[in-house]
C-alpha positions as CSV (number, residue, x, y, z in Angstrom):
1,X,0.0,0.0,0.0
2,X,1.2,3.4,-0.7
3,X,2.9,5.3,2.5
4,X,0.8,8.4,4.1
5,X,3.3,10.6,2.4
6,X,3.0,9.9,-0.7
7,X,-0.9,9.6,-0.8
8,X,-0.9,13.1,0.9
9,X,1.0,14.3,-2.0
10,X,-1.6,12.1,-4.3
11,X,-4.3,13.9,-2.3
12,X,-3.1,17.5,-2.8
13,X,-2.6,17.1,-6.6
14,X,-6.3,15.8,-6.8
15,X,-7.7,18.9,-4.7
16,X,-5.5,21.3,-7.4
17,X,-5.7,19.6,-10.5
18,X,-9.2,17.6,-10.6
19,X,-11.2,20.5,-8.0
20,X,-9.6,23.9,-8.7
21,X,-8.8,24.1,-12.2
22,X,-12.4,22.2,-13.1
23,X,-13.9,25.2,-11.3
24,X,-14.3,24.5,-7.8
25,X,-13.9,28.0,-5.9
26,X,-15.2,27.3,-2.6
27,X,-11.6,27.5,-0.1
28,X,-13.9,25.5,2.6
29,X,-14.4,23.3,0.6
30,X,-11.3,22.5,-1.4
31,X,-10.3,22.6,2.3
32,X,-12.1,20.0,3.2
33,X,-11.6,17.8,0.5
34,X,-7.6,17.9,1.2
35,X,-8.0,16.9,4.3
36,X,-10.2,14.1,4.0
37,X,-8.1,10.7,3.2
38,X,-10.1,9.1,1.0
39,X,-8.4,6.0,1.4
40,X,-9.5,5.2,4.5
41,X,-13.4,4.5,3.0
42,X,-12.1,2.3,0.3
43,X,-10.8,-1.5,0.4
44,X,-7.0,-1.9,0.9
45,X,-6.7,-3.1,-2.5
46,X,-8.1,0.2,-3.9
47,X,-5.7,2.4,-1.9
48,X,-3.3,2.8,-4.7
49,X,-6.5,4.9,-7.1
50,X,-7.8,6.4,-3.9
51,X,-7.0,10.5,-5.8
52,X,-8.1,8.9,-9.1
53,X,-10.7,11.2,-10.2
54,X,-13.6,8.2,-10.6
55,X,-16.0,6.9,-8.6
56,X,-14.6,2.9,-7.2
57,X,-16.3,-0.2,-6.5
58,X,-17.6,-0.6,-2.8
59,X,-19.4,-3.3,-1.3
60,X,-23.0,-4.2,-1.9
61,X,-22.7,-3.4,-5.9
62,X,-22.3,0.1,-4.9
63,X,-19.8,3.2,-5.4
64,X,-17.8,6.2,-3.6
65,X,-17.9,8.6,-6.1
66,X,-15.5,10.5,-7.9
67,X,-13.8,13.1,-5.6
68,X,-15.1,16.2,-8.2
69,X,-18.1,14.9,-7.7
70,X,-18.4,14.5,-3.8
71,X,-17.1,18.6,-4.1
72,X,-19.1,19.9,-6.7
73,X,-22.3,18.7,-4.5
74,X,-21.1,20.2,-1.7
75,X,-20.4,23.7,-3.1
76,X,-23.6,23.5,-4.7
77,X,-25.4,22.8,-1.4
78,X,-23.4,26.1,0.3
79,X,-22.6,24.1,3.3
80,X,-21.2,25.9,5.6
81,X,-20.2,26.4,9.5
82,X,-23.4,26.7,11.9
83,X,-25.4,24.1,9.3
84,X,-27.3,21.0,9.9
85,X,-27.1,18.8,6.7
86,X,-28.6,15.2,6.1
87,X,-26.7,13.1,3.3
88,X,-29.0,10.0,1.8
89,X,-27.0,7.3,0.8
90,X,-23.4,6.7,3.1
91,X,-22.1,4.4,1.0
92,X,-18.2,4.6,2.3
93,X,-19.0,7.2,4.5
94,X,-16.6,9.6,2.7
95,X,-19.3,12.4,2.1
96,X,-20.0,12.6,5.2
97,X,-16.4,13.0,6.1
98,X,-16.2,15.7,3.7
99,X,-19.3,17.1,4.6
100,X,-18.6,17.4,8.4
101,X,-15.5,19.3,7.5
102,X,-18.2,22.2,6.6
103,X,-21.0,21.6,8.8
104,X,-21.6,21.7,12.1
105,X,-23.7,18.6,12.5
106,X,-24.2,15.7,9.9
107,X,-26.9,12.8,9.8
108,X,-26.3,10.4,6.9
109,X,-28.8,7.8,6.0
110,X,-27.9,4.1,4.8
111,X,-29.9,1.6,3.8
112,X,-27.5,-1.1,3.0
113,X,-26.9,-2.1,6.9
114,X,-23.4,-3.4,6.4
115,X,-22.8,0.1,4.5
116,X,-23.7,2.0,7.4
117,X,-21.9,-0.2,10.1
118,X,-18.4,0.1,7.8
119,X,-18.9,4.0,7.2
120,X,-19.5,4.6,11.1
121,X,-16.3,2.1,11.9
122,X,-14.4,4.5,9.0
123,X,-15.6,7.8,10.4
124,X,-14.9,7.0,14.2
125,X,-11.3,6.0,12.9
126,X,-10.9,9.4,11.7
127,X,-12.3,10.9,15.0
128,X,-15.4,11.8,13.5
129,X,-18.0,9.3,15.3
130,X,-20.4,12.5,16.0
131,X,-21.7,12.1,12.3
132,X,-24.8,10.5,13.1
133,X,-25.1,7.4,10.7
134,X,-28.9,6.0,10.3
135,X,-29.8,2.6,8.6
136,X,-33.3,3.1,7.1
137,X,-34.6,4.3,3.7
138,X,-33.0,7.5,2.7
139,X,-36.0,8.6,0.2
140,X,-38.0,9.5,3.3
141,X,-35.0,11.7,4.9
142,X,-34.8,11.6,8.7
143,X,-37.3,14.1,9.9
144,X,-36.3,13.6,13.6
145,X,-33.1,14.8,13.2
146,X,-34.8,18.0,11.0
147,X,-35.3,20.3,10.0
148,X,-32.1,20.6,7.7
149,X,-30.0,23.9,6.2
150,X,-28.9,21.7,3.4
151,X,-29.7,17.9,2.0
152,X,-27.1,16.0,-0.3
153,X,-28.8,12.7,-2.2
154,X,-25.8,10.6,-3.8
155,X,-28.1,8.5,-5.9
156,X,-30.6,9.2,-8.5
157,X,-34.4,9.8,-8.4
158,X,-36.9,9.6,-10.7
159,X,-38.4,13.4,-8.8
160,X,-37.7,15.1,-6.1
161,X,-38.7,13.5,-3.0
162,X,-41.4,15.8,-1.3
163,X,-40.3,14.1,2.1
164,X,-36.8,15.8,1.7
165,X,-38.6,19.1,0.8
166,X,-40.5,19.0,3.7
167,X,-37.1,18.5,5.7
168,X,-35.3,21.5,4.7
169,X,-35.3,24.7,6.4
170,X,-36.3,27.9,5.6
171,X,-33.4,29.2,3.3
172,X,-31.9,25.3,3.1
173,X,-30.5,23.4,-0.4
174,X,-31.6,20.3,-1.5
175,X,-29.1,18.8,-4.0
176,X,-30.6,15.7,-5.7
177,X,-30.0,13.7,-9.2
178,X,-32.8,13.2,-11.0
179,X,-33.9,11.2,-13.8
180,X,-33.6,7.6,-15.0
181,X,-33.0,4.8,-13.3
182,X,-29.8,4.0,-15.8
183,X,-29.9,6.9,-18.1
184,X,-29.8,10.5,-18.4
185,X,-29.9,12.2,-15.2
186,X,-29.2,16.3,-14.3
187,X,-28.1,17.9,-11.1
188,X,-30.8,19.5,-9.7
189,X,-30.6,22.2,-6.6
190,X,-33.9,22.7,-5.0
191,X,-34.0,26.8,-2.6
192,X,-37.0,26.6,0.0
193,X,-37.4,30.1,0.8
194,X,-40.8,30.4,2.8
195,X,-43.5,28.4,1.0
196,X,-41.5,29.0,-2.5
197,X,-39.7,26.3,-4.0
198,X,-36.7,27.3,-6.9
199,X,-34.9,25.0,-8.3
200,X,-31.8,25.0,-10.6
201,X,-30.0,22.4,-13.4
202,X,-26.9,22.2,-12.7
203,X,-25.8,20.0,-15.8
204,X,-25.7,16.0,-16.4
205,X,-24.4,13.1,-14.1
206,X,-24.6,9.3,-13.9
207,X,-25.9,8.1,-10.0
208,X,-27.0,4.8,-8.8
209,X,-30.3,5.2,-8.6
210,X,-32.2,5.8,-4.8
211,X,-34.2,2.6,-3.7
212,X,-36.7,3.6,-1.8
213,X,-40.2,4.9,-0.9
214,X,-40.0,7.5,-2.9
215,X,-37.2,6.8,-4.9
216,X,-37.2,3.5,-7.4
């Protein structure tokens, strides 16, 4: 396995090349994604590509996704200190690593129970066993931990999910893909202000989708 050193240096070339010069601006956030080994939410045998810019296998036929990615959500969500943010779907648990960096509080929702028993063993290793990490079905949100300044989904959805409206607080961003199950899908950034609802395309991705009530 590659030595702390060297995937420090792998880490910081990532956060310049892959993050800054594709148009991430947020410092918090390039921040936060330097200081975050992603290594440590991927299987020993992945270590080596941990700061390759693509999402990696993970169990249970699912992903952690590509580092611009996992950034480009957050800056788009305008997570910052003082927030509460719910993520849907742990996976590795390395958005909500990343996430907590920004945030005051974090609740992350998995419904793969192995998923979210790894991701809290791999957060606590990193000191950050505060990130509450539910098992359930993510579609619905977590209303008791509610209501939320900003909501990150990391798979797709065929809508928005009115249950994670209904979650975020006044002024809060919900960043969701949406579209087919295995197909075209955009980056969409709902605004609650009040009663009014905005929302914004913020271009195309490819998600697994979100199983769920009101996912798939």
């Amino acid at each position: 396995m590659t030595d702390p050193a060297e995937q420090a240096r792998r880490r910081a070339r990532m956060v310049d090349q892959d993050l800054a010069h594709r148009g991430i601006r947020d410092p918090a956030v390039l921040a936060a994604m330097g200081a975050v080994p992603r290594e440590a939410f991927l299987p020993a045998s992945l270590a080596d590509h941990a700061y390759d810019d693509c999402a990696l296998p993970i169990e249970e036929s699912q992903t952690i996704s590509q580092p611009y990615i996992v950034a480009a959500m957050a800056e788009a969500a305008e997570v910052g200190a003082g927030d509460r943010v719910l993520e849907v779907g742990t996976g590795s648990g390395y958005g909500a690593a990343v996430l907590r960096r920004l945030a005051d509080q974090v609740v992350t929702i998995e419904r793969h129970p192995g998923l979210a028993h790894s991701a809290a063993a791999a957060l606590a290793r990193l000191g950050l066993a505060d990130v509450v990490v539910i098992e359930g079905d993510g579609s619905l949100g977590w209303a008791e931990g509610g209501p939320y300044d900003a909501i990150v989904v990391t798979a797709a959805s065929p809508t928005v999910p009115a249950a994670l409206v209904q979650q975020l607080a006044d002024g809060g961003r919900l960043i969701i893909p949406v579209g087919a199950r295995h197909g075209a899908q955009q980056l969409v950034r709902v605004r609650r202000a009040g009663t009014a609802l905005t929302e914004d395309d913020l271009g195309p991705v490819a998600f697994v989708p979100l199983v769920g009530d009101q996912g798939w």
